[in-house]
C-alpha positions, -999 to +999 in steps of 0.1 A: +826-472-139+830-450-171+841-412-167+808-409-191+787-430-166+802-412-136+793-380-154+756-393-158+754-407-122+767-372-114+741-351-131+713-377-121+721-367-082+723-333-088+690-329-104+672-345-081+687-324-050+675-297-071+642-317-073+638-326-035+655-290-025+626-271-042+599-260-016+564-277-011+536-255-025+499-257-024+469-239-040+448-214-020+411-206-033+381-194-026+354-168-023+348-136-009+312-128+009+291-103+023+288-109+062+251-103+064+238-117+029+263-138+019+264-125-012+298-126-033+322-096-038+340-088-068+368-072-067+386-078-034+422-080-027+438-106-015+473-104-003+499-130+010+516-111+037+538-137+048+548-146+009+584-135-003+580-119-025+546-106-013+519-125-035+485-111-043+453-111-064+413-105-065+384-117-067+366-122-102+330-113-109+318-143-086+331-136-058+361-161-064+402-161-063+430-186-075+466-183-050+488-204-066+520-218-060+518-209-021+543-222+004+530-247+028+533-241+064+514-212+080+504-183+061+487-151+070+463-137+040+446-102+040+418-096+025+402-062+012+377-042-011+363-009-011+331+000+019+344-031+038+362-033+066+401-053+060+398-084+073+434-104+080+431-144+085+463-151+103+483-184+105+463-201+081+475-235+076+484-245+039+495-283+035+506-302+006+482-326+007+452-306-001+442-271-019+428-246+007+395-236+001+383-204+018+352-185+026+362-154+038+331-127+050+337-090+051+318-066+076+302-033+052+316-002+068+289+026+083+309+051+057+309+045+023+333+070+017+363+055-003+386+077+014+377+065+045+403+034+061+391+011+085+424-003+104+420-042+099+402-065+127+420-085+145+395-103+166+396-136+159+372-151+189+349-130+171+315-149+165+307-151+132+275-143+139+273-104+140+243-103+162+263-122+193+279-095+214+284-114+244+295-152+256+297-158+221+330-170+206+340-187+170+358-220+173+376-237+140+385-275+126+421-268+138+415-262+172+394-294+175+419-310+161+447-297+180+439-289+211+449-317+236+421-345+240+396-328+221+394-355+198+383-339+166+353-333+192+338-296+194+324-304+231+357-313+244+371-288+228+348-264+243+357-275+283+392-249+278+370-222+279+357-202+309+324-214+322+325-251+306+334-279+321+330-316+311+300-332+329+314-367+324+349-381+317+335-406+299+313-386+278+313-352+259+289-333+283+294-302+292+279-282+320+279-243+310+275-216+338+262-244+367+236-258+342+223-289+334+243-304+302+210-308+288+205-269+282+226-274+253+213-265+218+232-281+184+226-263+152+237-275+116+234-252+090+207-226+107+182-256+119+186-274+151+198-315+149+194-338+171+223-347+197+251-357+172+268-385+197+270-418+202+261-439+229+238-409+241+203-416+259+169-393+252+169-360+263+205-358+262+232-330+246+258-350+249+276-388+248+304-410+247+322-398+212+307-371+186+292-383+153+305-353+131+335-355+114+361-325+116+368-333+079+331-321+076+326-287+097+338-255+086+342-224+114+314-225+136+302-205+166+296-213+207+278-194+226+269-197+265+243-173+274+222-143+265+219-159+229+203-134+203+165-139+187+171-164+160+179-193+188+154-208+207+146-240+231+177-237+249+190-230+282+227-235+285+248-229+253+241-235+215+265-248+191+257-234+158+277-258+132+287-249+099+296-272+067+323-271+046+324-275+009+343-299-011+367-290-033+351-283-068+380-284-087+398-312-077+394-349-059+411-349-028+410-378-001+416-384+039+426-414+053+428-416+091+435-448+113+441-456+147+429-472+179+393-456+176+390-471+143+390-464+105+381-429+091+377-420+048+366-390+035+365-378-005+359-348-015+356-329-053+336-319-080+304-335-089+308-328-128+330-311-152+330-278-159+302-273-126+311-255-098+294-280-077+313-303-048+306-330-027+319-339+007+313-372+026+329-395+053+321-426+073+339-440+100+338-476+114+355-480+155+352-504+178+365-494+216+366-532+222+403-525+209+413-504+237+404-529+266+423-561+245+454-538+251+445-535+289+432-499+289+406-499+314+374-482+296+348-499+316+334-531+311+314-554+280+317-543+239+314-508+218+307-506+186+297-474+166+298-462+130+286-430+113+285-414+083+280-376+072+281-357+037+275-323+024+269-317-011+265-285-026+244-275-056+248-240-074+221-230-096+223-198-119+191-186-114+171-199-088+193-198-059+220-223-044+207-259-028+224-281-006+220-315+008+235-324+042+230-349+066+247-377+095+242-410+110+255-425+133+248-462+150+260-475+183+261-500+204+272-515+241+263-548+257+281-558+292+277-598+299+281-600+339+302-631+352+285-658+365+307-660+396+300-636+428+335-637+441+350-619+408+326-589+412+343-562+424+314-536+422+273-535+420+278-530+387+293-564+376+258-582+387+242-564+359+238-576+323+234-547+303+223-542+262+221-503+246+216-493+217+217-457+199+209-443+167+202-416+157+206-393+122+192-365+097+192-352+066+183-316+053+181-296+020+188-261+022+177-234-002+195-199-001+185-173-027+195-138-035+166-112-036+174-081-059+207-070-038+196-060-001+182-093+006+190-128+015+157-160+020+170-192+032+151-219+039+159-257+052+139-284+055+148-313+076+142-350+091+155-369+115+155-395+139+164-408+174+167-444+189+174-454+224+170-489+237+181-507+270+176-533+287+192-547+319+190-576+338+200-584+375+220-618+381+215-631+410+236-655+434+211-671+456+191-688+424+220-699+405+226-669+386+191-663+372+191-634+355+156-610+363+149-577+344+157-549+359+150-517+336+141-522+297+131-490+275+125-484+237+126-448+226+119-437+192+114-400+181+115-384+151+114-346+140+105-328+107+115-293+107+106-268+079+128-233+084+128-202+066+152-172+073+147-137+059+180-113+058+173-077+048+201-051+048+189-016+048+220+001+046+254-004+060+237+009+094+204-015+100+202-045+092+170-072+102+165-109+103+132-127+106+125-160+108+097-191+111+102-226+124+077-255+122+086-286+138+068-319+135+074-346+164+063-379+162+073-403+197+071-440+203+079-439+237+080-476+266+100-474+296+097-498+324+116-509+354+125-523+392+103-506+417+122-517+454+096-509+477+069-534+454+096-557+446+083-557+406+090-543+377+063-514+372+057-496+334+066-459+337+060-443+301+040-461+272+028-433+243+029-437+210+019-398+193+028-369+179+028-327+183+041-301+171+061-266+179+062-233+164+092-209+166+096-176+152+120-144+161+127-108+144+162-093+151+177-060+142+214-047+144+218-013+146+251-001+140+252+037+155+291+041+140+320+016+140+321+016+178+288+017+186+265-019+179+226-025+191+211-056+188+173-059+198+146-090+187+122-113+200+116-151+202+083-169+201+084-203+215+051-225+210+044-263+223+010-278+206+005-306+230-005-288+259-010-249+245+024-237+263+037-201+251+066-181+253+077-145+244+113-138+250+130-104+245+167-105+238+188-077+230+228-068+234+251-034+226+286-035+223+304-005+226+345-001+215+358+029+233+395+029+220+410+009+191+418-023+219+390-023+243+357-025+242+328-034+267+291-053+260+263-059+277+239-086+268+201-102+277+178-126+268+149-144+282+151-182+270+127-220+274+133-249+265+109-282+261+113-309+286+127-341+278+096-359+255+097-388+280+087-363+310+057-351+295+047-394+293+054-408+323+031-427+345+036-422+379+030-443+412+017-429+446+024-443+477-001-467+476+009-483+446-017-469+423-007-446+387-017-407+391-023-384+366+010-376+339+029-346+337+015-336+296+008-303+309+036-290+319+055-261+309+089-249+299+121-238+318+127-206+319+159-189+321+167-144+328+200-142+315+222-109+325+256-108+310+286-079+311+315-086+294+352-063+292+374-073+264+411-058+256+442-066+236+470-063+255+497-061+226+500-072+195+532-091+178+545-079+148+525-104+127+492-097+143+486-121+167+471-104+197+470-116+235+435-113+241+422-104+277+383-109+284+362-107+314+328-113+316+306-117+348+266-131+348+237-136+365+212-165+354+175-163+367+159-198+363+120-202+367+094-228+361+116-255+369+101-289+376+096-305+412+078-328+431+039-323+426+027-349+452+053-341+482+075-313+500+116-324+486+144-316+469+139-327+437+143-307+409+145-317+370+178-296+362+200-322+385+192-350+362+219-356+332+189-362+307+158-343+324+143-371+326+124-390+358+093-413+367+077-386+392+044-365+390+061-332+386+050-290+387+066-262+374+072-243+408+113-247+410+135-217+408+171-214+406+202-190+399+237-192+385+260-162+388+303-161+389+326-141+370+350-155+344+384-149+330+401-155+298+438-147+286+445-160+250+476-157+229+465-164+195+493-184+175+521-168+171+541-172+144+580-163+150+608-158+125+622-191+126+587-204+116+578-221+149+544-213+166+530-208+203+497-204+213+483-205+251+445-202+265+441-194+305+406-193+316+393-195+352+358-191+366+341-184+399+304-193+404+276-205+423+248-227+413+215-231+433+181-238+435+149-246+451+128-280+454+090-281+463+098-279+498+113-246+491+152-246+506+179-232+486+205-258+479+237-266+460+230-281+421+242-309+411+265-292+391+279-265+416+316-266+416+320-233+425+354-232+408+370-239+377+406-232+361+419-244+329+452-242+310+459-247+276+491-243+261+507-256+223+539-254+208+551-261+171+584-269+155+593-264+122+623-285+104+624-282+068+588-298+059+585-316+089+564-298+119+563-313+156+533-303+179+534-305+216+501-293+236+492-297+270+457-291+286+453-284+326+422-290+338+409-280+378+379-278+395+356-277+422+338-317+426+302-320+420+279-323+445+267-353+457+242-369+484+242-383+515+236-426+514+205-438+540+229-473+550+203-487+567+173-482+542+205-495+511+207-525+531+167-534+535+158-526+497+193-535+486+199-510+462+212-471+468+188-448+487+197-412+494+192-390+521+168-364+505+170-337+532+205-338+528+207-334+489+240-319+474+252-314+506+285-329+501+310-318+479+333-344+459+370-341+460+384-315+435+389-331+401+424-327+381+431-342+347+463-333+327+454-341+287+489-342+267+491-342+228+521-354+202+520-345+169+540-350+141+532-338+105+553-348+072+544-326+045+555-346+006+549-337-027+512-340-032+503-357+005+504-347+045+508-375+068+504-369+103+510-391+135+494-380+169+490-398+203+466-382+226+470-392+265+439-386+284+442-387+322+480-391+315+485-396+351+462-420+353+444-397+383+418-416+400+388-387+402+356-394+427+329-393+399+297-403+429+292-428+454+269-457+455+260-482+480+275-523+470+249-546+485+274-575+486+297-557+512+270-535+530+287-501+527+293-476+507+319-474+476+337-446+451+333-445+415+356-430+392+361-413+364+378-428+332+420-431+340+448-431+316+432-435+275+460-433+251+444-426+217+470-430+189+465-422+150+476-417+118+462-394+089+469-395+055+454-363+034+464-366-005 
């Protein structure tokens, strides 16, 4: 080689270390908004405070700022303007593969004075609904994405805080505060969906894997009891989801593969020189995969597939519009084995074919009025499908195979909401609201009766009611420590006349600059599963008796006192949180038996949902005292992060059947810890996430087998006088994620391996009674899942 070529080789290798040597940058943009109106605000500041040199800019006359040139990793922005309080976002993440979009709201301060400073808020479990001062939290993408078998799944995210635990390991349920999972309300976008899961059954919150995509939700809020005005038909908890917007400026793209299946997103603008974006995703799995590589996820095929959007349409004079909306179809079908001496449990006699579907889609309209005021108003439809049927096989007539149970459920909901936001002043602000809801129910269920030895039709209907909702809320800020909430709920069923007036109301009160204590109430219903309202019941002689279409809502008193402190605060802001909060739940007008003295009651059931004559005469209570200690990421010099969440929770769930003993729910664990703990490591543009998830309680209750009367009907019978008198063993899971994320010029790739179960612990999910042996067998929960995957975002 030539000193000349040497020379060039030289250079050429020089260059491009300079090249690969120079950091990875990214864009951040976005807007700035009024909390209460969500109106933009010129003028604000935004500052990079982890930048060297410090970067900064504002926002223009919509609302809007350009951050260029940022370096990825995690930054921490803070954002200002004149009459609102500073608001600093802290360990944002910025990646090369995609610009950050933000929507950043700012709380008005009581004093206009522009001399005055308000000291920046740091509370970042803060909901983003100002009107939730207690059991109220906001949760984001990230942490569904990183905490340790959540899955990109908000209700598994949701068991690592106090009060929630998962209802089913191989579902998402969650039971909240002893309750029945079903309490659970899901919002999108201010209107109430339908349960966004697979492989979920009527009357449910909750199913085998969510629907939504975490490339499609933006920060949302959780709450779990003493809701304010604007929520009704819910007992439990309410997840209140919230879109994100595509990128209007530029196309961007996710790519996401593993052993749950295939996962595309695109995102960008719909049209040049519009500030329109669209957003969409589908996803194709099939958890047939897992059991080919011998992970034991029960038996037979499952297949699902969904798809969501969000596209967003500004207008510059009438307002802003958006369209939104998910699907998502499922199936499982279980072939059992022609051959006796293989089965290993009752279960594998059974032949077994579900299907769920379910979906909406919604327009929203949100338009400014003059400056004070905000109307939005969403119109929605959407749909539910459940089918099953299951057949027994049986050995003594070569296999034959006899129905069992075979249901077709089909509802569908049209909801028309409208939302009024009127800021007074700085001090009082009120929101109003009406919602019309249209239901329309196809409704067949029929299956085995033992004693009659025949299969006996328990719900046929094929109609259609209505519901009306409307609530009035005001916030009253007295001074910057000092927060009233007060409103009303209206809850109306047209089918059978059923009313209900709620009050709700809440004050928070900050006594120093790191404490702060809040007190909360509400009175809440909720609608019984449609199915319950249908059935046909059968007496004890055999004959149908009058349905249960008149009955009336649950009804819940909840109580709710809540202490919250930061203990210290790191030099970067991020605080370790303390919180306390203790409650007690009144439950009325729960349904029991109507025709005899037991101890059934409607809130042990998964989906509310059963084929008896029933009365609203139950009561119950849930009370305990919970715990949280959170370190909020923390960011140290050398770039790496740590975060931890400790919750723990002591309670007590009861209630009373038609023969009026207090007993143990279902649900009563009595006890529940939870640790969550996550580390990063950061090497050049390389960062490596470990995070491990603890999880502890109390069993579930569970009842006493009758042997003898198993062995004449063959089937399980239960001991009803002995209902939830036994306590399953105490259930531990350790959840372990591995990340690894690779940040190149103009893509991030990350590879993850969540291990669910990762000791493969063998928890007692029931009992049941196995006709073949004549006694009485465990069933447990789901063991070791490994669930491995890779991303792409570019």
């Amino acid at each position: 080689m030539s000193l000349s070529q040497r020379f060039v080789t030289l250079a050429l290798f020089l260059i491009s270390s300079l090249v690969h040597a120079q950091p990875l940058t990214q864009t951040i943009r976005g807007t700035v908004i009024d909390q209460r109106l969500q109106t933009p605000l010129p003028g604000a500041t935004i500052v990079v405070l982890t930048s060297s040199p410090i970067k900064g800019t504002s926002t223009d006359a919509s609302g809007q700022f350009r951050l260029q040139q940022i370096p990825v990793g995690r930054q921490t922005l803070q954002i200002s303007v004149v009459g609102y309080k500073t608001t600093t976002l802290q360990h944002i993440t910025v990646d090369a593969g995609k610009e950050l979009v933000l929507t950043v709201s700012l709380e008005e301060a009581v004093s206009q004075l522009s001399e005055i400073t308000v000291k920046p808020t740091l509370e970042k479990d803060k909901p983003l609904n100002e009107m939730a001062a207690v059991s109220a939290r906001t949760f984001s993408v990230e942490e569904t994405q990183k905490f340790a078998a959540a899955v990109n799944d908000p209700a598994r995210m949701a068991t690592a805080y106090a009060g929630v635990v998962g209802g089913d390991d191989g579902g998402n349920y969650i039971v909240i505060r002893g309750n029945a999972p079903n309490g659970l309300l899901w919002r999108m976008e201010g209107v109430e969906i339908p349960n966004p899961n697979h492989f979920s059954n009527l009357g449910t919150a909750g199913g085998g894997i969510s629907i939504l995509s975490a490339q499609l939700l933006a920060n949302s809020d959780f709450l779990t009891g003493a809701f304010p005005a604007e929520y009704g038909n819910a007992l439990s908890g309410v997840f209140d989801l919230r879109l994100r917007r595509g990128n209007n400026a530029k196309r961007e793209y996710t790519v996401q593969a593993g052993v749950l299946g295939l996962d595309v997103s695109a995102e960008g603008p719909i049209a040049k020189n519009y500030t329109g974006s669209f957003l969409i995703n589908y996803r194709y799995s099939t958890l047939g995969l897992l059991s080919k590589v011998g992970v034991n996820i029960g038996t037979g095929e499952n297949v699902f597939q969904d798809l969501s959007f969000n596209v967003y349409l500004p207008t510059r004079k009438i307002g802003t519009f958006t369209l939104f909306g998910f699907g998502g179809l499922s199936n499982s079908k279980v072939n059992a084995t022609a051959d006796s001496s293989k089965w290993t449990t009752n279960y594998d006699q059974y032949n077994d074919d579900f299907k769920s579907n379910t979906g909406a889609v919604g327009v929203t309209h949100t338009l400014p009025i003059g400056r004070k005021a905000l109307l939005k108003t969403v119109l929605l439809a959407s749909g539910y499908e459940n089918r099953d049927r299951t057949e027994l096989l049986d050995p003594a007539k070569e296999y034959a195979a006899s129905e069992r149970e075979n249901y077709a459920f089909l509802t569908q909901k049209r909801i028309l909401s409208s939302t009024l936001t009127y800021k007074i002043n700085p001090r009082h602000t009120v929101r109003a609201g009406l919602i019309g809801t249209q239901l329309l129910y196809d409704l067949t269920q029929q299956s085995w009766e033992p004693e009659q030895q025949q299969v006996l039709m328990r719900v046929r209907v094929s109609d259609q009611t209505s519901t009306l909702q409307a609530f009035g809320q005001w916030n009253y800020r007295l001074s910057e420590q000092l927060t009233v909430n007060a409103g009303l709920h209206y809850l109306h069923l047209a089918l059978n006349g059923t009313s209900a007036l709620e009050p709700r109301g809440s004050v928070r009160w900050a006594f120093s600059s790191n404490k702060s204590v809040s007190f909360g109430y509400g009175l809440h219903s909720q609608l019984q599963n449609p199915a319950t309202y249908f059935v046909l019941p059968v007496d004890q002689t055999g004959t149908t008796v009058s349905a249960n279409r008149n009955l009336g809502f649950t009804r819940s008193h909840h109580y709710v006192l809540a202490y919250d402190q930061r203990l210290n605060s790191h030099s970067d802001g991020a605080p370790l949180r303390l919180k306390v909060e203790t409650y007690y739940q009144h439950l009325f007008n729960i349904p029991v038996s109507a025709s005899q003295r037991d101890a059934f009651a409607i809130i042990n059931r998964f989906d509310g949902f059963t084929d008896r004559a029933l009365v609203n005469s139950g009561h119950g209570r849930n009370y305990g005292l919970e715990l949280t200690l959170e370190q909020f990421l923390n960011r140290s010099a050398s770039g790496n992060s740590l975060y931890f969440l400790v919750s723990s929770s002591l309670y007590n769930s009861e209630y009373q059947g038609s023969d009026g003993v207090w007993r143990n729910t279902r649900w009563n664990g009595r006890y529940a810890e939870s640790l969550l703990v996550g580390q990063e490591w950061v090497s050049g543009s390389s960062v490596f996430g470990l995070n491990l998830k603890l999880s502890y309680y109390g069993g579930y209750r569970d009842t006493p087998i009758d042997v003898a009367e198993s062995k004449r009907l063959g089937e399980t019978v239960y001991l009803d006088n002995q209902s939830f008198t036994e306590q399953l063993p105490a259930y531990f899971r350790p959840d372990v994620r591995l990340s690894w994320k690779i940040n190149r010029s103009h893509s991030t790739r990350t590879l993850s391996l969540d291990l669910q179960n990762a000791i493969n612990r063998q928890n007692v999910y029931n009992h049941y009674f196995d006709p073949a042996s004549g006694t009485v067998k465990s069933y447990y929960a789901t063991g070791l899942i490994p669930v491995l995957s890779y991303r792409v975002v570019f």
